[in-house]
C-alpha positions as CSV (number, residue, x, y, z in Angstrom):
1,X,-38.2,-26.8,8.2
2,X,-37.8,-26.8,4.3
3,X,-39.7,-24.1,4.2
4,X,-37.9,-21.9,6.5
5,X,-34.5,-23.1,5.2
6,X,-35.8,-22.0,1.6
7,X,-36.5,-18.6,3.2
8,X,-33.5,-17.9,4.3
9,X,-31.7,-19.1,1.4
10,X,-33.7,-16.3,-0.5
11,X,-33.2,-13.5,2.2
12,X,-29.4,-14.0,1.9
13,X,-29.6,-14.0,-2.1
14,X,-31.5,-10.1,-1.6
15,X,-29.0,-9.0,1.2
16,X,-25.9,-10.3,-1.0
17,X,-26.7,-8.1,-4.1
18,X,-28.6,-5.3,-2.3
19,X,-25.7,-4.8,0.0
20,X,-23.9,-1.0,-1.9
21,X,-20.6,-1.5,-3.8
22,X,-20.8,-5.1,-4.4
23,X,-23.1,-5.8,-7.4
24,X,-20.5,-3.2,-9.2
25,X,-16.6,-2.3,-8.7
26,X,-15.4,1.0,-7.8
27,X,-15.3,3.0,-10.5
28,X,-14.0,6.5,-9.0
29,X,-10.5,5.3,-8.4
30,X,-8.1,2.6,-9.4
31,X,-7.5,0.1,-6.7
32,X,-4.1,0.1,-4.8
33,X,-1.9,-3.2,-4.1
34,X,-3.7,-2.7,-0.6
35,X,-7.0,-3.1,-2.7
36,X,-6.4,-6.5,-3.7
37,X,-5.3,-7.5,-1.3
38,X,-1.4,-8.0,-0.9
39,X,-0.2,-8.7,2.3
40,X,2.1,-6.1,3.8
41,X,3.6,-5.4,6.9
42,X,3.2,-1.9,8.8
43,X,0.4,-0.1,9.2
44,X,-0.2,2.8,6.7
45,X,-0.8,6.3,7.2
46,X,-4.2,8.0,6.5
47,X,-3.2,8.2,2.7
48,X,-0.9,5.6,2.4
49,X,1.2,8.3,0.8
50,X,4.9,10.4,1.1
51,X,2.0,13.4,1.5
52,X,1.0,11.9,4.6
53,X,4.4,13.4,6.0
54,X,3.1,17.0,7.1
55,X,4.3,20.0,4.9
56,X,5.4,17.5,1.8
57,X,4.0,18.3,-1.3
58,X,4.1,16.6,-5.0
59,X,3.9,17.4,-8.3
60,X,3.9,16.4,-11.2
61,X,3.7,17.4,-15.6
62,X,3.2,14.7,-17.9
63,X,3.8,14.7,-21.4
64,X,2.0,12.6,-23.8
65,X,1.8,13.3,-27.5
66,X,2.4,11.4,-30.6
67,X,2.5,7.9,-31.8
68,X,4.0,5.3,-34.6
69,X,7.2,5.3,-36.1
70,X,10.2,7.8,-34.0
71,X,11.1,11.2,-35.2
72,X,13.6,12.6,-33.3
73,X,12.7,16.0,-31.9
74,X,9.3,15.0,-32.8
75,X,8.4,12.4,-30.8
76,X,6.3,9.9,-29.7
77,X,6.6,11.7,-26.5
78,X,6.2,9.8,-23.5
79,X,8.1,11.8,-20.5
80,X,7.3,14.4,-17.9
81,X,8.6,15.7,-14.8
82,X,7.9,15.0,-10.7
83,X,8.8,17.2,-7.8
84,X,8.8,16.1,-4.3
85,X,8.9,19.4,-2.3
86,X,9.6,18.7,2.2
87,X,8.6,22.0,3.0
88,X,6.3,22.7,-0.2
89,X,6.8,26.2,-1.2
90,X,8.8,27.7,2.0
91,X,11.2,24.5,0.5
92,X,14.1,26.8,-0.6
93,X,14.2,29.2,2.3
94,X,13.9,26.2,4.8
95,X,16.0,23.7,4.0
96,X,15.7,20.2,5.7
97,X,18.5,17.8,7.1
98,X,19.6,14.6,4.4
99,X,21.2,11.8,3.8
100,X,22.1,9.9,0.5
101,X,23.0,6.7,-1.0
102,X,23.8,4.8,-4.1
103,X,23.0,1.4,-3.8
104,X,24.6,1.3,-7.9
105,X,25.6,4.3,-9.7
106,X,24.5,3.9,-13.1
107,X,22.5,7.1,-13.1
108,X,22.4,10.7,-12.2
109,X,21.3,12.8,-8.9
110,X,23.0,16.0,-9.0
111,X,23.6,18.0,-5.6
112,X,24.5,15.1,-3.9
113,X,28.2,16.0,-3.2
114,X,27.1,19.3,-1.4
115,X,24.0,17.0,0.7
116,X,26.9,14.7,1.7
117,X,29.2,17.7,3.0
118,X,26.4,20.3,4.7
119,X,23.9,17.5,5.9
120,X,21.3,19.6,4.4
121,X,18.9,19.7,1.2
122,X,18.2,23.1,0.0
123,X,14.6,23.0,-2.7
124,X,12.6,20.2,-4.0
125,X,14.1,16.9,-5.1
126,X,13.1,16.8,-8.8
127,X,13.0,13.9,-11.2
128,X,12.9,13.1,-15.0
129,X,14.1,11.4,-17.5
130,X,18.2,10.9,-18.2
131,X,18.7,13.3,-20.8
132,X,16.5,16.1,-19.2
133,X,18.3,16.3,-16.0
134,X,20.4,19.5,-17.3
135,X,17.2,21.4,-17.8
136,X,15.5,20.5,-15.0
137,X,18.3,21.7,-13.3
138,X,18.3,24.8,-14.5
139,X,14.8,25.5,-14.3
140,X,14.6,25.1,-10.5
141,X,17.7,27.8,-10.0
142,X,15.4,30.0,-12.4
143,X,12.4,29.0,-10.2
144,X,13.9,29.7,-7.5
145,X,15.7,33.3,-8.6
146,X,11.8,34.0,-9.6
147,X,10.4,33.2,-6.2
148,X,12.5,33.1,-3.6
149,X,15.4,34.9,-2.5
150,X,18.8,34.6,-1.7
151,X,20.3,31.9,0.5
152,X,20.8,32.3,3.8
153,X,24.6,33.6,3.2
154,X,23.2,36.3,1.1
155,X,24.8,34.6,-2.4
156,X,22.5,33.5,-5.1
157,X,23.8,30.3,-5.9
158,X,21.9,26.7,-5.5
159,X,23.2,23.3,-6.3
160,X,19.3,21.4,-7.1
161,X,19.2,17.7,-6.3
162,X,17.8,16.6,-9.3
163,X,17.3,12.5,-10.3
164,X,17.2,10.3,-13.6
165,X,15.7,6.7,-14.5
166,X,16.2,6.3,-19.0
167,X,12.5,6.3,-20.6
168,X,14.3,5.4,-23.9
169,X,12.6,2.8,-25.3
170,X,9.2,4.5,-25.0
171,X,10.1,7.9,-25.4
172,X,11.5,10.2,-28.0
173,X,14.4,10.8,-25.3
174,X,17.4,12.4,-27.6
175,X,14.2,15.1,-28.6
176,X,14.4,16.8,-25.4
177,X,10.7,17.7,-24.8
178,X,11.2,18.5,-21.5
179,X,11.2,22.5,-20.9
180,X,11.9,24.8,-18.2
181,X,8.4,25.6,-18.2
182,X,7.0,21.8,-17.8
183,X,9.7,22.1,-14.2
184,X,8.4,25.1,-13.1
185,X,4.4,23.7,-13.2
186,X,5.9,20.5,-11.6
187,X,6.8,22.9,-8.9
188,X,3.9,25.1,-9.1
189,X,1.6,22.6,-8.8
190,X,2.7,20.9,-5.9
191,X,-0.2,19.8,-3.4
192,X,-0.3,17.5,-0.2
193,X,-2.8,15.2,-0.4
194,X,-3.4,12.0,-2.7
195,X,-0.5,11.4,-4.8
196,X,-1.0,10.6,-8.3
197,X,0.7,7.1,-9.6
198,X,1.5,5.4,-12.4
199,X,2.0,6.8,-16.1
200,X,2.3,9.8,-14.5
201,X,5.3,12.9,-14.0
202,X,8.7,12.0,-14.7
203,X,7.3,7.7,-14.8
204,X,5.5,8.5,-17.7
205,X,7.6,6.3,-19.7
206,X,9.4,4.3,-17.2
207,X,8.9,0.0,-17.1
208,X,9.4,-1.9,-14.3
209,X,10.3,-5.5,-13.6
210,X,9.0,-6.4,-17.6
211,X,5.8,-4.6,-17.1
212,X,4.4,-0.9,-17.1
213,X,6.2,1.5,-14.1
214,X,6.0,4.6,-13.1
215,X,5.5,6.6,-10.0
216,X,4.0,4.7,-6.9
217,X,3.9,6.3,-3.1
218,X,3.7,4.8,0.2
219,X,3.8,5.4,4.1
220,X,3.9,4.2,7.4
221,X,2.9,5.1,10.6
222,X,4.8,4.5,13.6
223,X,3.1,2.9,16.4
224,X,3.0,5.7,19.6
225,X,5.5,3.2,21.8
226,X,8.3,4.2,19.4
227,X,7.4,7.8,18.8
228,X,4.3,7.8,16.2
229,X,6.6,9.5,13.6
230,X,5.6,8.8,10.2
231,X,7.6,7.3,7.2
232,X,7.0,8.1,3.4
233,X,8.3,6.7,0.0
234,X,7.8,7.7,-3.4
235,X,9.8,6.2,-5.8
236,X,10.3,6.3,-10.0
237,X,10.9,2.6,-10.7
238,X,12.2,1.6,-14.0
239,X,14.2,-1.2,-13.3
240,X,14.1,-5.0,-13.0
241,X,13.1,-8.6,-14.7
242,X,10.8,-9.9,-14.8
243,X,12.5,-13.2,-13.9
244,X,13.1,-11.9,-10.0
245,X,9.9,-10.0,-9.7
246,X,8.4,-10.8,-6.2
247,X,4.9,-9.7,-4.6
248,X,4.8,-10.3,-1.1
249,X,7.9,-13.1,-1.3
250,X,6.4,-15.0,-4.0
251,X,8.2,-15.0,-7.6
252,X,5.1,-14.2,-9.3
253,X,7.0,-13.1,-12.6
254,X,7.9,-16.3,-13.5
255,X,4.4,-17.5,-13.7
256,X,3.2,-15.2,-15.7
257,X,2.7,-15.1,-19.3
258,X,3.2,-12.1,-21.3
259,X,5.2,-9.9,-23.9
260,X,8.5,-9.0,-23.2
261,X,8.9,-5.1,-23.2
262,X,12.3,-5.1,-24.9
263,X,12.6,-6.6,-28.7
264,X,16.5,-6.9,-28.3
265,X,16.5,-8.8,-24.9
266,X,14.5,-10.8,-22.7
267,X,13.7,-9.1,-19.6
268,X,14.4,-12.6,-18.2
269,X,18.1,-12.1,-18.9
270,X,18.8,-8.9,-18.1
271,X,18.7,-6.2,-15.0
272,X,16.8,-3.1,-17.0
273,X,17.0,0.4,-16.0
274,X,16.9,2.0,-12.8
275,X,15.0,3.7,-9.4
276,X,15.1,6.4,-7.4
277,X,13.4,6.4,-4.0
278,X,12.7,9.5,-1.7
279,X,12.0,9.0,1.5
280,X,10.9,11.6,4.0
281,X,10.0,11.7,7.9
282,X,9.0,14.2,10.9
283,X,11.3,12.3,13.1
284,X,13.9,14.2,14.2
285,X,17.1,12.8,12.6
286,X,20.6,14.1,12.5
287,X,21.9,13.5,8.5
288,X,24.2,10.7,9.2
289,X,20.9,8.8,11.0
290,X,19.5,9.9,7.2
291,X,21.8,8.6,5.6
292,X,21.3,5.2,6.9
293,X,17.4,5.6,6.4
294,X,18.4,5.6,2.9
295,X,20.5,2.6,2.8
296,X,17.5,0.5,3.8
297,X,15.3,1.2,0.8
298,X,17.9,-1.4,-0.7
299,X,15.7,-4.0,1.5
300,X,12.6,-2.8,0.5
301,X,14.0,-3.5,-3.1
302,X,15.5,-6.3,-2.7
303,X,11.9,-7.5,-1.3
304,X,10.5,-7.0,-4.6
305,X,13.3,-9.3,-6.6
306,X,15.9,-6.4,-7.3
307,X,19.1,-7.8,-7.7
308,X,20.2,-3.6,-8.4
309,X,22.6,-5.2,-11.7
310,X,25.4,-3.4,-13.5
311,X,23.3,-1.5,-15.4
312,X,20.7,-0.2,-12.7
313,X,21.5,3.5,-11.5
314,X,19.5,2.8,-7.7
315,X,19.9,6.0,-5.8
316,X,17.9,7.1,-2.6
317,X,17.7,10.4,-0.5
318,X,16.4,10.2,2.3
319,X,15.3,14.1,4.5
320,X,13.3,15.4,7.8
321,X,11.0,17.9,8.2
322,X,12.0,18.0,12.0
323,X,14.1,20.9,13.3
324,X,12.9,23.7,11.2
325,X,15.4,26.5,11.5
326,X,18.3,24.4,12.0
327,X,20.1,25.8,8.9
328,X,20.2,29.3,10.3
329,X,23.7,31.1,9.4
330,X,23.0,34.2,12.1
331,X,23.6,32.0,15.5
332,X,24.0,28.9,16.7
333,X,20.4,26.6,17.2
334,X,19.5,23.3,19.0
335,X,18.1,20.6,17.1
336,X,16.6,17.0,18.5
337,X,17.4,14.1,17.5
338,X,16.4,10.2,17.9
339,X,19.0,7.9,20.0
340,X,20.2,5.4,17.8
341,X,18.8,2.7,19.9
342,X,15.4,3.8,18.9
343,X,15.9,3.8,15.4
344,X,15.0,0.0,14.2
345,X,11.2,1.0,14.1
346,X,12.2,3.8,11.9
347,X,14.3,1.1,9.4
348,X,11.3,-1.4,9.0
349,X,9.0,1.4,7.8
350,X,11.4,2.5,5.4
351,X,12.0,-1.5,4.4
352,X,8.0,-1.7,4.2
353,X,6.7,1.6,2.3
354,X,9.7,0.8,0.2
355,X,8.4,-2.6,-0.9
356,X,4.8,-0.9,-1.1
357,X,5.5,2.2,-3.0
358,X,7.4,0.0,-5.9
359,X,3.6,-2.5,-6.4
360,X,1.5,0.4,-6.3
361,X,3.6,2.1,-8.4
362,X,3.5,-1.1,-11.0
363,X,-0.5,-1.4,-10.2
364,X,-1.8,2.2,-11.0
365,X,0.8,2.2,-14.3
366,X,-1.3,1.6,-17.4
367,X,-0.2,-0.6,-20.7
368,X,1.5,1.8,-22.9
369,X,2.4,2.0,-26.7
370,X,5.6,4.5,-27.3
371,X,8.1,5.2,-30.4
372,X,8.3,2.5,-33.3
373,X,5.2,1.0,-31.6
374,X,7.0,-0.5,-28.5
375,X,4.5,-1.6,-26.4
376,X,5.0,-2.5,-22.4
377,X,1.9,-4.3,-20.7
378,X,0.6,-3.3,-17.3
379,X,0.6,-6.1,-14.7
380,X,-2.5,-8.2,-15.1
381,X,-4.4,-7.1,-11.9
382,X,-7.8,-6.3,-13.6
383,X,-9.3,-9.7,-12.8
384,X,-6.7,-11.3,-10.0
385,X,-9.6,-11.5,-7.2
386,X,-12.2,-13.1,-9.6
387,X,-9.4,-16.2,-11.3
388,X,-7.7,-18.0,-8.5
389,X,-5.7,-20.8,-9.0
390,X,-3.5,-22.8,-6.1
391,X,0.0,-21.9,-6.8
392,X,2.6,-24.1,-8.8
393,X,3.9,-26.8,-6.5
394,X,7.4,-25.7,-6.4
395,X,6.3,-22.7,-4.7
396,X,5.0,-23.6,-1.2
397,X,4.2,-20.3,0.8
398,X,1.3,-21.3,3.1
399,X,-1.4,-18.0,3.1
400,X,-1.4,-16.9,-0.1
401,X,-2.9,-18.2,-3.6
402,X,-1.7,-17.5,-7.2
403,X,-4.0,-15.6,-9.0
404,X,-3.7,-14.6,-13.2
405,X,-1.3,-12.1,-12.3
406,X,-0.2,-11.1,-9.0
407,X,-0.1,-13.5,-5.9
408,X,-3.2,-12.3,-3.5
409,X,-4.6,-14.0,0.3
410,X,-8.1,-15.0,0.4
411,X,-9.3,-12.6,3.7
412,X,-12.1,-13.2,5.8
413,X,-15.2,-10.6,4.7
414,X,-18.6,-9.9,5.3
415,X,-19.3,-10.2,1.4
416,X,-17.5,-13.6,1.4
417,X,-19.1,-14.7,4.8
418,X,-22.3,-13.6,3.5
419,X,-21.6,-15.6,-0.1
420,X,-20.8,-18.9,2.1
421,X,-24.2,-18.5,3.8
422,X,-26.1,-18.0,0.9
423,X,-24.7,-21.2,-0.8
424,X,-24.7,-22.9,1.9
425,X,-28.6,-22.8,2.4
426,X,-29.2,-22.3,-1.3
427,X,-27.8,-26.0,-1.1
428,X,-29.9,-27.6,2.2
429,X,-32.6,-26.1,1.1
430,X,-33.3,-27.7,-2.6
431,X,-31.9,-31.0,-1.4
432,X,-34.6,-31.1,1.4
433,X,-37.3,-30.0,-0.9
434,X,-36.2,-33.0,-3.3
435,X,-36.1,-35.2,0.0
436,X,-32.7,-36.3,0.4
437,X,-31.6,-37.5,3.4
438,X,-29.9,-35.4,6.2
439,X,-26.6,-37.2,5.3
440,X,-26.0,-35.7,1.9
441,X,-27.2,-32.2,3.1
442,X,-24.8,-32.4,5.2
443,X,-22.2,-33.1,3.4
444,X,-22.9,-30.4,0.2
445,X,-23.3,-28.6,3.3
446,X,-19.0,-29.0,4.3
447,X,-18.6,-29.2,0.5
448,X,-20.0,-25.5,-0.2
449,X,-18.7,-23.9,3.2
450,X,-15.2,-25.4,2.8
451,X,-14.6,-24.6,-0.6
452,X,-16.2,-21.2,-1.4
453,X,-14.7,-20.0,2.1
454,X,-10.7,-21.2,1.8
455,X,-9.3,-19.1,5.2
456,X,-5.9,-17.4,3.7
457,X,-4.0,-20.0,6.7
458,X,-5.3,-23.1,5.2
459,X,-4.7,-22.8,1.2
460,X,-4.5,-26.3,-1.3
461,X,-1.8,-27.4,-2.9
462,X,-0.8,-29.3,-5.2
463,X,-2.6,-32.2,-6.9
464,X,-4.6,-32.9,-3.0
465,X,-6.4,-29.2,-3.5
466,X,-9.5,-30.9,-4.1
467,X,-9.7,-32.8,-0.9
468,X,-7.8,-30.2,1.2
469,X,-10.2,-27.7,0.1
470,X,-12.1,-29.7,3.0
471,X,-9.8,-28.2,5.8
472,X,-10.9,-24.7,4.7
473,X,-11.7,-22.8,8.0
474,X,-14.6,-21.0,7.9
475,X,-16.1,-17.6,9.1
476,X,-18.5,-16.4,11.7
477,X,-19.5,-17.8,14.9
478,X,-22.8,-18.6,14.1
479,X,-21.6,-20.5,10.7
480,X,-18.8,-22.8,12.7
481,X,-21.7,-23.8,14.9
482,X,-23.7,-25.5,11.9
483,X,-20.2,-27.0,10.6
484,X,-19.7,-28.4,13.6
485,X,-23.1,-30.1,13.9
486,X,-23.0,-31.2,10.4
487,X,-19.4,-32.7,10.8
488,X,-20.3,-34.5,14.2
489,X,-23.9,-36.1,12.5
490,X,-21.5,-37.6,9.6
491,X,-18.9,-39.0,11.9
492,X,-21.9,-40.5,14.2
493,X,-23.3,-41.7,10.8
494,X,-19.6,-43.4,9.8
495,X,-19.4,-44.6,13.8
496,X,-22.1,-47.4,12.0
497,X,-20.2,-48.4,9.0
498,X,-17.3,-51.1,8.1
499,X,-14.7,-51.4,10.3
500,X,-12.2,-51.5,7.4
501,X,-13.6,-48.6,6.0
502,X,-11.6,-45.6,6.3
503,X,-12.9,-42.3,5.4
504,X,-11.5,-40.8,2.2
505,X,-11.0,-37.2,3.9
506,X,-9.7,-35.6,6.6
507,X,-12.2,-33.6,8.0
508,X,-11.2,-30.0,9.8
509,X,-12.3,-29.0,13.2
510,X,-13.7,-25.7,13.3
511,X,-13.0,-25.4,17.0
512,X,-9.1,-26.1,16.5
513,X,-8.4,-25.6,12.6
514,X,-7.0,-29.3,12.4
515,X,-7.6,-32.3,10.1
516,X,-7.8,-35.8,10.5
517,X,-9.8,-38.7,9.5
518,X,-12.1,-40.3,12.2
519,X,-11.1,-42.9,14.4
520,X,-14.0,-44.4,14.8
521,X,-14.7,-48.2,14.0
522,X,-17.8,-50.6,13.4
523,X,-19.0,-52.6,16.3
């Protein structure tokens, strides 16, 4: 029996770090908030991107040059330029029914007035930094005078819906390094697919609840009862403390331990910056049923800790690709749309790519060094699934543990399952070789199984984590079977002890998932 239990104990060891991509991390691509595991609601589309909307394209030019003390016109230069195109190139001649809002206006999105009175958005929505917003402007008219033709009246004229968020404190943003030409390869470069995130486009030098922000995506896919339609964000997020930054519900940012970004203030103190949020659908919506997309990426915000202060410019616009055509000046058209009564689906993706979009935003941005050496720091997600800790007791949120950084649910997975198993025999095995009695193998079995494999619905707490770490659920049929066995042995053996003897634990059920100490007495 030893010798078969020390046989498995080494078959498991082999399988565990044979089994591909677990010896070593992915190295192709930096992991999303999906990754590591933050819980969100909604189920994604196939990229998890505003690109998963058909016929949206992105794109973005980054600017990067420079470092040490500022020289106007010079630089450091940390800026650049993204363009969100809903009908990629056929964008200008095809416009798409819109719908804005400004949650608060401190900050810029020009050709709103004309989205609010047509109901439509004629081009890409294009955003940058504050001070470049007159250039970028200009560029797309000259884009569009160089590639498309006139509008539909027959009048070469164009009112672009271009957006801000202030890159300031990184950037040499009073040097103007943005050109007409670093617009046009925005638009040129435009792509469906992946979208890149982070330190990228016109985030380049954005920061975001005290850490690193940028550019961060996300979709949602509607379930077929209520349509299928699919929802996508992407957002430039440069605003918040870190005081009231939130993952998932849980204030994470005030356990966490790092430099502020701004000398002057302490991001604790003050609101900082701004975002603006796109979001676009293939639903077919009228532009007042738009407009009230776009009012619920304020949830989706809020959900992250936004509190959108005095000094945050938080505007959204939100467009769909449905009803192609339905600008046509030559004769009337029919367009669809979705009854109002169906429309709550279509608010909760909004709420949830919103919330989404902002993290992964934060989580692909890298630490970044700017003008007079300012230096932001990147959330510290590099090693959040390797150092867990139980969360600070005034912050009770059963399923979820604090890690170093962000807050992260321990999820049932063959690599952890197979981890379990492997201690789990590593430990019956030498205690039987050394003779021990079946009692204590029993119990380092519970011991290892419990602890190693905490179920994300049964986390510790508080100063009692060591003995609720007992309650842990564990995974896999086959494994409940031997906890069970083990767990009924020890309670026969404590069916022979003192009768005033308690048991110092409460010992789970893995048939029900609840605790409590034996009732058994002696006699």
């Amino acid at each position: 029996m030893r010798c078969i239990s020390l046989i498995l104990a080494l078959l498991s060891t082999i399988l565990l770090f044979a089994t591909p991509g677990f010896a070593q991390e992915k190295s192709a691509a930096k992991p999303r908030a999906r990754d590591l595991g933050v819980p969100f609601d909604g189920i994604p589309g196939s990229l998890n991107a505003i690109t998963d909307v058909p016929g949206v394209a992105v794109g973005h030019t980054t600017l990067i040059s420079g470092e040490g003390k500022l020289v106007v016109g010079k630089g450091p230069v940390r800026t650049g330029v993204t363009a969100v195109l809903p009908r990629g190139k056929d964008s200008m001649m095809n416009p798409v029914f819109a719908g804005w809002f400004s949650q608060n206006g401190n900050g810029e999105m020009t050709g709103t007035t004309w989205v609010e009175e047509s109901g439509f958005l004629e081009g890409p929505v294009m955003i940058t930094n504050t001070h470049s917003v007159g250039v970028v402007r200009d560029a797309v008219i000259q884009w569009r005078v160089n590639h498309g033709q006139p509008d539909a009246s027959g009048y070469w004229w164009s009112l672009p819906v271009v957006a801000e968020t202030w890159d300031g404190w990184l950037n040499d943003i009073n040097g103007f390094h943005v050109k007409p030409e670093h617009a046009f390869h925005a638009m040129d470069s435009s792509h469906g697919g992946p979208v890149e995130e982070g330190n990228v486009g016109g985030g380049t030098g954005m920061i975001c609840n005290g850490f690193k922000g940028g550019i961060g995506t996300s979709s949602r896919q509607l379930p077929a009862k209520d349509g299928g339609y699919l929802v996508g964000v992407l957002v430039q997020c440069n605003y918040g403390s870190r005081q009231n930054f939130r993952v998932a519900g849980i204030p994470v940012g005030r356990e966490i331990s790092s430099e502020d970004p701004y000398a002057y203030q302490r991001s604790e103190v003050s609101e900082q910056g701004s975002i603006i949020i796109v979001v676009a659908t293939n639903a077919p919506l009228l532009p007042t049923q738009l407009k009230r997309l776009a009012r619920r990426a304020t949830l989706g915000l809020g959900r992250d800790g936004s509190i959108s202060g005095n000094g945050s410019g938080d505007i959204f616009i939100a467009f769909s690709t449905a009803n192609p055509g339905a600008a046509s000046a030559t004769s009337p058209v029919e367009v669809k749309m979705l009854p109002n009564e169906s429309l709550d689906p279509m608010f909760a993706a909004v709420v949830q790519a919103t919330e989404e979009a902002i993290i992964n935003g934060m989580i692909a941005a890298e630490s970044m060094t700017g003008i007079d050496d300012h230096h932001v720091t990147a959330p510290p997600t590099t090693n959040s699934r390797l150092f867990l800790r139980n969360t600070n007791d005034s912050i009770r949120n059963p399923g979820h543990l604090a890690a170093t950084g962000f807050v992260f649910p321990i999820r049932p997975s063959f690599f952890v399952a197979l981890l379990q198993f492997q201690c789990a025999l590593f430990a019956a095995a030498v205690i039987s070789l050394f003779h021990a009695s079946r009692w204590i193998a029993c119990s380092c079995f519970l011991v290892f199984s419990s602890t190693i494999g905490r179920h994300r619905h049964h986390p510790c707490h508080g100063h009692r984590g060591h003995r609720r770490a007992f309650a842990a659920r564990l995974h896999g049929l086959a494994f409940r079977s031997a906890h069970y066995r083990c767990r009924s042995f020890l309670l026969d053996e404590h069916s022979s002890r003192c009768e005033n003897h308690r048991w110092p634990w409460k010992i789970p059920d893995p048939r029900t998932g609840r605790h409590a100490r034996p009732p058994y007495r002696c006699g």
